[in-house]
C-alpha positions as CSV (number, residue, x, y, z in Angstrom):
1,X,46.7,240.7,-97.4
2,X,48.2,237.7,-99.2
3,X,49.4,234.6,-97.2
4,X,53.0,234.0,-97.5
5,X,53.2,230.0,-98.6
6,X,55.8,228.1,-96.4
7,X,58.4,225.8,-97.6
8,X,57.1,221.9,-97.6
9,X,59.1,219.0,-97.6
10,X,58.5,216.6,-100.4
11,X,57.7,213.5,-98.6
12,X,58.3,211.3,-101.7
13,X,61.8,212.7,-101.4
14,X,61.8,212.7,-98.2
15,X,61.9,208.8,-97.6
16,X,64.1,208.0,-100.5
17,X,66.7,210.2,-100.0
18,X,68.9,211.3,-97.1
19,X,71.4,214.2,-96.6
20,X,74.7,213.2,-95.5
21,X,77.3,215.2,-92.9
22,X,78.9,216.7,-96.3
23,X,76.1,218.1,-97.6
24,X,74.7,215.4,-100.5
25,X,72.0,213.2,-101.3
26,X,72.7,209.6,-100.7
27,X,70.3,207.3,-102.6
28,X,69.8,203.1,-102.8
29,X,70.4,201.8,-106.6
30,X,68.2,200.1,-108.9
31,X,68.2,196.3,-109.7
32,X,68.1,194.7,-106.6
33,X,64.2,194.2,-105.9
34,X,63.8,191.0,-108.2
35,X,65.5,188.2,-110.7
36,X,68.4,188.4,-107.9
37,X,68.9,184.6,-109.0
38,X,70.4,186.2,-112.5
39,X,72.6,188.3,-110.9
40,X,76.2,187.2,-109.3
41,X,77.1,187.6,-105.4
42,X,79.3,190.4,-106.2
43,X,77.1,192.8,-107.8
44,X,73.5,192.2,-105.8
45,X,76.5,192.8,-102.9
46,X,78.0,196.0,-104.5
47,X,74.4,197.0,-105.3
48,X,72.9,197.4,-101.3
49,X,76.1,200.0,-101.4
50,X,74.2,203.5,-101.7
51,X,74.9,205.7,-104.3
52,X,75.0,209.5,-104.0
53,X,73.0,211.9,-106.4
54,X,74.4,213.1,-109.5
55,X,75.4,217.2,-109.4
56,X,73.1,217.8,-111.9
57,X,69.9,216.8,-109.8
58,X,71.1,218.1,-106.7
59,X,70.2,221.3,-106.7
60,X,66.3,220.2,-107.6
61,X,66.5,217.5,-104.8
62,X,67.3,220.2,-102.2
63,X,64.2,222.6,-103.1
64,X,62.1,219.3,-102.3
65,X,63.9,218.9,-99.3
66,X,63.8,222.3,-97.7
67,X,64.8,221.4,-93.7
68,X,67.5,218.9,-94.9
């Protein structure tokens, strides 16, 4: 008799994603780890705003991430 494999979280999704209330993935963006002395106030500010995952990917995110 075969073992029936349980469902794993990803843990490298795990801690840079998170599920919100609605449902989607909300993500940090890119481009705010160094040369921040390049970049203006406005966008390093605009840039700690999280983004949310792109429809595409979302479906693939949530197989990784299988208890939310």
């Amino acid at each position: 008799m075969q073992k029936q494999s349980s469902a794993k979280t990803k843990k490298a999704v795990a801690k840079r994603f998170k599920l919100t209330a609605g449902g989607k993935l909300k993500r940090a963006r890119a481009g705010k780890r160094h040369l921040a002395a390049a970049k203006n106030r406005k966008r390093k500010r605009q840039l700690s705003a999280p983004g949310l995952i792109s429809d595409a990917d979302i479906k693939r995110m949530k197989v990784c991430l299988p208890f939310g």
